[in-house]
C-alpha positions as CSV (number, residue, x, y, z in Angstrom):
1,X,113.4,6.7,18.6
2,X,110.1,8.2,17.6
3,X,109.6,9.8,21.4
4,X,113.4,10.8,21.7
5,X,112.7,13.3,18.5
6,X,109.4,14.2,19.4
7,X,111.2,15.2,23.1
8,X,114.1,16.7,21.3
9,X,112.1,19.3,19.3
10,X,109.6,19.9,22.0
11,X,113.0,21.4,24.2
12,X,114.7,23.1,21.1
13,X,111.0,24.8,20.2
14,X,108.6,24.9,23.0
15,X,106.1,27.4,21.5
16,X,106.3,26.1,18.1
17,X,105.7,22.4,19.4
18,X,103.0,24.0,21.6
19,X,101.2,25.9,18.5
20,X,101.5,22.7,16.2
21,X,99.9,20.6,19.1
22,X,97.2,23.0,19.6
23,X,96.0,23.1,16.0
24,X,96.0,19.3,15.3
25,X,93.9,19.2,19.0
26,X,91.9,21.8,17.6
27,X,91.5,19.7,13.9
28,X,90.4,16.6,15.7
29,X,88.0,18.3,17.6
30,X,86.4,19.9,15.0
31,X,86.0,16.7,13.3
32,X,84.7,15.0,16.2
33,X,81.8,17.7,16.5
34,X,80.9,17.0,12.8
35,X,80.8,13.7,12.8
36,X,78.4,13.8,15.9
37,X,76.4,16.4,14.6
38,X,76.0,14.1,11.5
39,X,75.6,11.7,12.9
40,X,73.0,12.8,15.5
41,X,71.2,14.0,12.0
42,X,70.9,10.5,10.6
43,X,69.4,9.5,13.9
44,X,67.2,12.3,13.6
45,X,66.2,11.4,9.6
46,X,65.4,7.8,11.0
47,X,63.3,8.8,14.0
48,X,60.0,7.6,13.8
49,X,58.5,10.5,15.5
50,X,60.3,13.1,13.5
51,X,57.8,11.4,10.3
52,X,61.0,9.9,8.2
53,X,61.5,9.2,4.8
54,X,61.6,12.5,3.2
55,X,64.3,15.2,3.0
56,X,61.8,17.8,3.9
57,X,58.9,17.8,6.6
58,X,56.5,20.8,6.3
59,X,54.9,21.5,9.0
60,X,52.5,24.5,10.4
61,X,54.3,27.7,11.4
62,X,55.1,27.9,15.0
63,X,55.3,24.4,15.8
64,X,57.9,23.3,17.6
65,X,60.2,19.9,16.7
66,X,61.3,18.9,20.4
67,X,57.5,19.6,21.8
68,X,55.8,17.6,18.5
69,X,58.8,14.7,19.4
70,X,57.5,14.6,23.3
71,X,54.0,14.9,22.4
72,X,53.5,18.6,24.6
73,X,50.1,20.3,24.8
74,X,51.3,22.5,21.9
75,X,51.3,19.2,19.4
76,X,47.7,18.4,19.9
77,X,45.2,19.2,17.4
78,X,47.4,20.6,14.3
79,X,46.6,21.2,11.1
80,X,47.9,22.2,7.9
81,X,45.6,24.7,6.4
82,X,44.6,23.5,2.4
83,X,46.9,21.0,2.8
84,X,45.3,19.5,-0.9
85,X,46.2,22.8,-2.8
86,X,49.6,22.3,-0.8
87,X,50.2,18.9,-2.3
88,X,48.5,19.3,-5.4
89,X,49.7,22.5,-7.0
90,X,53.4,23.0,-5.0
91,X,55.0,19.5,-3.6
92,X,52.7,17.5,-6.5
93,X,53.0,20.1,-9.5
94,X,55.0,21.0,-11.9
95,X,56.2,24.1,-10.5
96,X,58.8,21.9,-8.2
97,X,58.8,18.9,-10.3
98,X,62.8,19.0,-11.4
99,X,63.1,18.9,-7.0
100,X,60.4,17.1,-6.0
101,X,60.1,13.6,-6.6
102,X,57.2,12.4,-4.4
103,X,55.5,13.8,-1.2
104,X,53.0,12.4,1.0
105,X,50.8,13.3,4.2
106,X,51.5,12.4,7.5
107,X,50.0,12.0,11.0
108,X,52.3,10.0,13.6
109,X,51.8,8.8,16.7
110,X,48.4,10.8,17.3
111,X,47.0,10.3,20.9
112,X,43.4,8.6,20.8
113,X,40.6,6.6,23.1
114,X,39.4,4.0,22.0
115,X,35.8,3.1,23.9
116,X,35.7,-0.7,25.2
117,X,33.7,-2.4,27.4
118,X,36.0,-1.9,29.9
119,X,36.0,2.1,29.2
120,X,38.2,4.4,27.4
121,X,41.6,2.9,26.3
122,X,44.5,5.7,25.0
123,X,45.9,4.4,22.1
124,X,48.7,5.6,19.3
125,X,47.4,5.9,15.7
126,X,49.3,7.3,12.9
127,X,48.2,7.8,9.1
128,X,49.0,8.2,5.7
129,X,47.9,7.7,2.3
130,X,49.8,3.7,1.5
131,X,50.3,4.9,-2.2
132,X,52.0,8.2,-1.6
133,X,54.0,6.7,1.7
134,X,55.2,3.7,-1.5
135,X,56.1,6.5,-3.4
136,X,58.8,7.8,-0.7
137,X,59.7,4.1,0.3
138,X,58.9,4.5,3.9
139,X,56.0,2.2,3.1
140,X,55.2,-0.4,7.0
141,X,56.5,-3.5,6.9
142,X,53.1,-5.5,6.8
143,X,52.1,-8.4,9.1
144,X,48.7,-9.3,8.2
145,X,45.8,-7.9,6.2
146,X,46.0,-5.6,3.2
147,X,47.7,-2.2,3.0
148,X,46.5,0.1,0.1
149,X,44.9,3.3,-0.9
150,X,40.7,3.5,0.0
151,X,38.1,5.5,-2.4
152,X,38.4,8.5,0.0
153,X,42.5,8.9,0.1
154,X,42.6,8.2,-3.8
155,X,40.0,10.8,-4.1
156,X,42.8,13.1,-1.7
157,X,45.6,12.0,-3.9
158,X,44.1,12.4,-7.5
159,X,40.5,13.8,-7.7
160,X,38.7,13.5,-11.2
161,X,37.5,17.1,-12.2
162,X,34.1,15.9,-11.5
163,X,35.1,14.5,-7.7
164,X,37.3,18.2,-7.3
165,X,34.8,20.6,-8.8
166,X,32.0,18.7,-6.8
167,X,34.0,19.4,-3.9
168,X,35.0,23.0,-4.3
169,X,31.5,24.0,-5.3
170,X,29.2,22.4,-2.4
171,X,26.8,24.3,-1.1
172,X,26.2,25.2,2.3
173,X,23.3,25.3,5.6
174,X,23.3,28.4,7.8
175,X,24.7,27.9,11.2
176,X,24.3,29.3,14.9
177,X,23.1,32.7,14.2
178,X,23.0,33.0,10.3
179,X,20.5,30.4,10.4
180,X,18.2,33.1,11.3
181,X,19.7,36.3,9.6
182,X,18.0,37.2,6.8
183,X,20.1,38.8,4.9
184,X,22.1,34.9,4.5
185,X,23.1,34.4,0.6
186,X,24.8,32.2,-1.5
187,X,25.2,32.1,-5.1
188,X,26.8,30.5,-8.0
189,X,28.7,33.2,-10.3
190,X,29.6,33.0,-13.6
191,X,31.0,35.7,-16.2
192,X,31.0,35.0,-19.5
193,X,33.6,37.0,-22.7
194,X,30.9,37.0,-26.0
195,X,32.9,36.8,-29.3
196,X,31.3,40.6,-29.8
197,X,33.4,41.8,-27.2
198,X,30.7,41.9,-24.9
199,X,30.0,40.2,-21.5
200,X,27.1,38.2,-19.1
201,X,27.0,38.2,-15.8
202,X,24.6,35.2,-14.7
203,X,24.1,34.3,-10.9
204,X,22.0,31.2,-9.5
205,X,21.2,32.9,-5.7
206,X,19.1,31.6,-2.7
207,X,18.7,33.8,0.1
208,X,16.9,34.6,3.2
209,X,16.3,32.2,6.4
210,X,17.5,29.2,5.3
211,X,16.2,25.9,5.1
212,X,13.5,26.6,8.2
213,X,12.3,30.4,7.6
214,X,11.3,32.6,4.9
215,X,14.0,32.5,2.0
216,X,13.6,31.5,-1.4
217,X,15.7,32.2,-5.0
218,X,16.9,34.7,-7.5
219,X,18.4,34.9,-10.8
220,X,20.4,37.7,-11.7
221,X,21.9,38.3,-15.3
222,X,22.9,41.1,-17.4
223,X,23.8,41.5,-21.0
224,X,26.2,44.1,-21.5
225,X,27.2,45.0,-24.9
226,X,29.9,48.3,-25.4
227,X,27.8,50.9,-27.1
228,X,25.0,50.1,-26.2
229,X,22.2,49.6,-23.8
230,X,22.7,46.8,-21.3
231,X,19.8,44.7,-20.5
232,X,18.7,43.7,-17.1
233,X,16.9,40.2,-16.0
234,X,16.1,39.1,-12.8
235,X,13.3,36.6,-11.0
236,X,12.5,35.6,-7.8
237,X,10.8,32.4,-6.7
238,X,9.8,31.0,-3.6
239,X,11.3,27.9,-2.0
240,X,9.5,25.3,-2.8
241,X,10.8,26.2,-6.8
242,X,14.3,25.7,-5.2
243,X,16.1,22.7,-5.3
244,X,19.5,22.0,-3.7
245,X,21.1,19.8,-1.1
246,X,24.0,20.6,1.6
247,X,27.5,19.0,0.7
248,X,26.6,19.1,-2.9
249,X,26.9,22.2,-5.9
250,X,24.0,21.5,-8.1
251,X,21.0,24.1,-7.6
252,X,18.0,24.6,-9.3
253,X,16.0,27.5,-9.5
254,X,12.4,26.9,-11.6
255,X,13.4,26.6,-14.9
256,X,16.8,27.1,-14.2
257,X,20.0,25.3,-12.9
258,X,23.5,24.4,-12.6
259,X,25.0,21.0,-12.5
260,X,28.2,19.4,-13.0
261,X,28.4,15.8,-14.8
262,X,30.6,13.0,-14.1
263,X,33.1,14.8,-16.6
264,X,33.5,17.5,-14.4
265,X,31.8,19.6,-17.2
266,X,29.2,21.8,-15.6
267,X,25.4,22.4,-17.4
268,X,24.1,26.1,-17.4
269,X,20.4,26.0,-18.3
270,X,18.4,29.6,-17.6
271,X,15.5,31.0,-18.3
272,X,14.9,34.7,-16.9
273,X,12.5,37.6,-17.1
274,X,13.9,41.0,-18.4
275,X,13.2,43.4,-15.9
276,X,12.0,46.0,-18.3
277,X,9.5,43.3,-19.8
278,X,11.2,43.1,-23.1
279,X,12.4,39.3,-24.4
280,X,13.5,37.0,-22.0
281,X,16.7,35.5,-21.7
282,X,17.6,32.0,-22.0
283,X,21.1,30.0,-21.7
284,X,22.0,26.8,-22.4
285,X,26.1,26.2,-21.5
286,X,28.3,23.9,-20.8
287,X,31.0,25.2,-18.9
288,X,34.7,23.3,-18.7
289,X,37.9,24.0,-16.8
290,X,41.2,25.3,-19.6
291,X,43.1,24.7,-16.4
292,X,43.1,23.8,-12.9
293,X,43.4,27.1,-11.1
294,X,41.8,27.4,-8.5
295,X,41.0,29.3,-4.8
296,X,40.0,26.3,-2.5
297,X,36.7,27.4,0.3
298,X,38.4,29.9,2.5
299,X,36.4,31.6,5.6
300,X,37.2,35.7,4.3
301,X,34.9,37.4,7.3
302,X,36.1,39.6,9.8
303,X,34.6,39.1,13.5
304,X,30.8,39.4,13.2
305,X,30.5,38.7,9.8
306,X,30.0,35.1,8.0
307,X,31.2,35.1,4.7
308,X,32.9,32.2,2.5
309,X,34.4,31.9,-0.4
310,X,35.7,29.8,-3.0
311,X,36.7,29.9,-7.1
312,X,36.4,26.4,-8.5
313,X,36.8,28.1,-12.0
314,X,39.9,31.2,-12.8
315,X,40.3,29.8,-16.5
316,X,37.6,28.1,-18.0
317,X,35.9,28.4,-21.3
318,X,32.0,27.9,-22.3
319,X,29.9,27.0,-25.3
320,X,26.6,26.9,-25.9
321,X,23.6,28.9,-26.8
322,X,22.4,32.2,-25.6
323,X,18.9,33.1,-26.6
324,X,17.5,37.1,-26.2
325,X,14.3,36.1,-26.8
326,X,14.3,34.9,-30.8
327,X,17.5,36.3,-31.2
328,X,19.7,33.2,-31.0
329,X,23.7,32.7,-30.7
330,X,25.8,30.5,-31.0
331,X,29.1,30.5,-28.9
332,X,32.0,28.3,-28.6
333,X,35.3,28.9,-26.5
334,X,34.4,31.5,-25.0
335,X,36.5,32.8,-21.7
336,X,34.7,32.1,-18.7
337,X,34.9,32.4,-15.1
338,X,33.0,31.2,-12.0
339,X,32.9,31.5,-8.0
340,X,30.9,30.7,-5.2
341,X,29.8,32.8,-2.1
342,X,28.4,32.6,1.3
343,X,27.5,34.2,4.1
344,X,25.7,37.2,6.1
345,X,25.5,40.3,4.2
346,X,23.2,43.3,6.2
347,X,25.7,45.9,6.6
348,X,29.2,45.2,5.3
349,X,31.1,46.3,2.3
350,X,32.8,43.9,0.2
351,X,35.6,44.4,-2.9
352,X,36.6,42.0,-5.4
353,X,38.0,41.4,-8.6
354,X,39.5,39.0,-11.2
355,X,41.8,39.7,-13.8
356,X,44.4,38.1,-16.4
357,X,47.7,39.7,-16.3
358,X,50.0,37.8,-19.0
359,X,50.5,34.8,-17.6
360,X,48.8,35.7,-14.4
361,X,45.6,35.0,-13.1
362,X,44.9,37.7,-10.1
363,X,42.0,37.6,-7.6
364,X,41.2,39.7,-4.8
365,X,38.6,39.7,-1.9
366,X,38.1,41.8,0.9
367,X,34.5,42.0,3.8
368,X,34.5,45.0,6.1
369,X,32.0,46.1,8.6
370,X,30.4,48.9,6.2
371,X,32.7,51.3,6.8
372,X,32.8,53.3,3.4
373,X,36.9,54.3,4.0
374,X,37.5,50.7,4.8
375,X,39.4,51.0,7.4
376,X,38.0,48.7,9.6
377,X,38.1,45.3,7.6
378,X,38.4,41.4,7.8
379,X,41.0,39.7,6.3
380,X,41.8,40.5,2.6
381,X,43.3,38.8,0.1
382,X,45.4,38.9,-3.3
383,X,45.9,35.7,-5.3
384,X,48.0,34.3,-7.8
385,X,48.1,31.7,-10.3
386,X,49.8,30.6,-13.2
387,X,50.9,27.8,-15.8
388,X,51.6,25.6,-13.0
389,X,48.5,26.7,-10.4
390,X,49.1,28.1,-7.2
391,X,52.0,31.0,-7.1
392,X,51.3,33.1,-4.3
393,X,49.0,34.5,-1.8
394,X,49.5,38.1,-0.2
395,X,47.8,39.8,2.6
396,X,46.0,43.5,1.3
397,X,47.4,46.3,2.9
398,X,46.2,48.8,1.1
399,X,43.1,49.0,-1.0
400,X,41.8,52.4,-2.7
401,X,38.6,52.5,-4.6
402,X,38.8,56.3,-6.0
403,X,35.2,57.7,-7.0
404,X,34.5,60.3,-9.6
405,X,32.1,61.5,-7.3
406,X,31.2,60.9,-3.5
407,X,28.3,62.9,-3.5
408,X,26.7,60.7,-6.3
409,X,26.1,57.0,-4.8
410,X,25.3,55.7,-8.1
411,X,28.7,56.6,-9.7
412,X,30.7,54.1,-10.1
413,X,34.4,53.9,-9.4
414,X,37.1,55.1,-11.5
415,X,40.0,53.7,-10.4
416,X,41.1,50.6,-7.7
417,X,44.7,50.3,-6.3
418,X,45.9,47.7,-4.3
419,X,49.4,47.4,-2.3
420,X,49.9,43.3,-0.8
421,X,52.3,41.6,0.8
422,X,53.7,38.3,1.7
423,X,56.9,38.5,3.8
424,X,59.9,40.1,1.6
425,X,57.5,40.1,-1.5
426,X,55.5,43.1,-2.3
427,X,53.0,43.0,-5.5
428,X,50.6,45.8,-6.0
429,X,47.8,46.0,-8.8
430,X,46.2,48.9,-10.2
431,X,43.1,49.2,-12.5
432,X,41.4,51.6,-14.6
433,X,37.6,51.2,-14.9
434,X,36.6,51.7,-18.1
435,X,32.5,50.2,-18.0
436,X,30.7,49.9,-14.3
437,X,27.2,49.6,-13.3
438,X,25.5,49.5,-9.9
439,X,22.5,47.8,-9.4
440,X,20.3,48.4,-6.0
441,X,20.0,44.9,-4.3
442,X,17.0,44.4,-1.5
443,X,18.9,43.1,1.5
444,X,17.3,41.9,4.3
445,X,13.5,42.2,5.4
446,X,13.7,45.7,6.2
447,X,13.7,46.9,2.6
448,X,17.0,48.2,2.9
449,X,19.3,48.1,-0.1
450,X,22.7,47.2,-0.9
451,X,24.7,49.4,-4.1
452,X,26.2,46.4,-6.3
453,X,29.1,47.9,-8.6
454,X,30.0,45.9,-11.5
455,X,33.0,47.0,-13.5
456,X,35.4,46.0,-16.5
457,X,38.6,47.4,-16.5
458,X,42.4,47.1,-17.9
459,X,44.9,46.0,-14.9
460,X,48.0,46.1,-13.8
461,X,50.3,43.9,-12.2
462,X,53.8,44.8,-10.4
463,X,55.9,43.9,-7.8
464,X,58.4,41.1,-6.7
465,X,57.0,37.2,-6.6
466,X,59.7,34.8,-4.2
467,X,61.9,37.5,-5.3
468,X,61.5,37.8,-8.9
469,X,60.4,41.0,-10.8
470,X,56.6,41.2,-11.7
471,X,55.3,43.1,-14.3
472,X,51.8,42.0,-16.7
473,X,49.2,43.7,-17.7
474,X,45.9,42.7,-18.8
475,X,41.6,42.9,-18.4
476,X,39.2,42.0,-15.6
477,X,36.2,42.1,-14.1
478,X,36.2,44.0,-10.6
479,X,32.8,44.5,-7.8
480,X,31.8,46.7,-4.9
481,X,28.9,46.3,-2.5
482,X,27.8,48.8,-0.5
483,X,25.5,49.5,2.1
């Protein structure tokens, strides 16, 4: 009966039947297509080399899913760059923590040789941290033998601020050809706010041809006080005053040193000569983190130049005692900030600065080749942090240090701007000097000497942060060196 009605209405309405046919083909195609699509995405969720578990895989740009699934040439070797500040302040923090529930790291199937007696055997290894792979339920089913987190992966996962700080702050050897450059440096940096409204600059430096040549260390420091004269102290000792070890932060200089305790507190002691033969100056600090912000060790040189870097402190505070020779003060909470550089220094130019906009913390680093328009330059950097750590890095595409006078080159900048970028965001920060001083730095063993520009300033920030409107304003501390 079904047919004869069906046949009936196909020869009273040919084109309508046709049209109505055509549609429900159409219908169940389309939902044929969507449940293979889906269904080809739950294979693809449960495909052990597609790293499953999670809802999201991040991996480094350019990579490619079908060549990482059959193993190509282009899937050997990856990394993700700071994958611990990836994990700790973004997939970890609190920034993401209402989306987020856990994240861990992955390497799968990784291609290896393992060397036996009967030669080299390829084998397939894959790792991950057994707590954090719990965490997303994707944890192995286990045969034999125990399957949980070793001292070095729950170091990864949750550092004390002893284990991070000790990390971030490590001090390096020269290699290849900075190992006989003498104009190598690395210091410890720290910038103390005084209750008076006044500021220290204190920096723990070895330089020179490290560990095998002629090098030794300095201590740099300068109490400036608004309205009045700033005083100057410096010393240099030879090596065998110098104490410090590769792999490790803590550095002594003669009678002084830096040191971080199992707290992750670090210890400022210093004792140092005023360079106009005046009192001495003498600190005694301890120094703790108000927050972890932080710029991990990041390689800043252009091609030619060595030069590292690394912030282990944006927003920290210090108390202690600074001593101008009898005249004694006590501090306590006071805003503090310290870095770490490295590298090769004879004839480049470097910027930098630090500031707090509102809620921002901003940093910025830049090495050229010495050119004083800096045209030609290595990468540089803007940096952003904020309640919850890590907001955003930009690349520099415009820096502009305007002078009051070229002619003069003891005079110190007036004004900085800065224009970065970071796909569709654009963020640009512009300062106002309002105290700088240069100091002439020996560099090298020629005699040669660098101009080191120290300046305070008021900033301000503006611009657009993953699409949000930027606006702050605020103080910081902002250098030049130049050849």
């Amino acid at each position: 009966m079904t047919l004869r009605l069906v046949l009936a209405s196909f020869l009273q309405r040919p084109g309508r039947s046709l049209l109505l046919l055509g549609g429900y083909a159409l219908g169940v195609g389309v939902t044929i297509v969507l449940l293979s699509v889906g269904g080809a995405l739950v294979e693809q969720a449960r495909d052990k080399e597609l790293v499953g578990g999670g809802d999201l895989i991040v991996l480094p740009t350019g990579i490619d899913l079908e060549t990482l699934k059959t193993g190509g040439v282009g899937s050997m070797f990856f990394s993700i760059e700071q994958s611990s500040l990836l994990y700790h302040q973004v997939l970890a923090g609190t920034r993401f923590e209402d989306r987020v529930a856990a994240a861990a790291p992955w390497i799968d199937d990784e291609l290896l040789y393992l060397e036996a007696d009967s030669g080299l055997v390829p084998i397939s290894a894959s790792a991950t941290i057994p707590g954090l792979a719990e965490r997303l339920d994707v944890a192995p089913a286990l045969a034999a033998g125990a399957w949980e987190d070793l001292a070095a992966d729950r170091r990864w996962r949750d550092p004390t601020d002893a284990e991070l700080y000790r990390s971030l702050d490590a001090l390096h050897l020269p290699r290849g050809t900075a190992a006989t450059d003498s104009t190598w440096a690395e210091w410890h940096y720290f910038n103390v706010l005084l209750p008076d409204s006044g500021w220290l600059y204190l920096t723990y430096m070895i330089a020179g041809q490290v560990p095998d040549g002629r090098w030794g260390g300095r201590m740099l420091a300068t109490r400036v006080r608004p309205g009045s004269a700033e005083r100057a102290y410096s010393s240099e000792l030879p090596s065998d005053l110098v104490s410090f070890g590769e792999g490790r932060p803590d550095l002594v200089i003669g009678a002084s040193s830096v040191t971080i305790g199992d707290d992750g507190t670090y210890t400022l002691a210093a004792h140092v000569p005023s360079e106009t033969g005046v009192d001495p100056l003498t600190v005694n600090l301890s120094v703790a983190a108000n927050s972890r912000r932080y710029l991990p060790p990041v390689e800043i040189g252009g091609e030619g130049i060595v030069s590292g870097y690394t912030v282990p402190l944006l927003d920290a505070r210090a108390s202690g005692r600074i001593c101008e020779g009898s005249r004694c003060r006590q501090i306590e909470d006071a805003q503090t900030y310290h870095d770490h550089n490295w590298g090769t220094w004879g004839g480049v130019t470097w910027d930098w600065g630090q500031a707090q906009a509102g809620r921002y913390s901003v940093l910025y680093g830049g090495v050229s080749d010495g050119d004083p328009d800096r045209t030609a330059t290595g990468p540089r950097i803007l940096y952003l942090t904020d309640e919850h750590g890590f907001a955003g890095i930009f690349s520099i595409r415009r820096l502009v240090t305007w002078w009051p006078d070229r002619g003069d080159r003891r005079a110190a900048p007036d004004s900085i701007s800065i224009l970065a970028t970071s796909g569709a965001d654009t963020v640009e920060l512009k300062v106002e000097v309002g105290h700088g001083r240069v100091t002439p730095v020996p560099v090298g063993a020629g005699g040669s000497a660098a101009l080191f520009f120290q300046m305070r300033g008021s900033a301000a920030l503006s611009g657009r942060l993953r699409g949000v409107p930027v606006r702050a304003t605020g103080n910081g501390f902002f250098e030049t060196w130049t050849p």
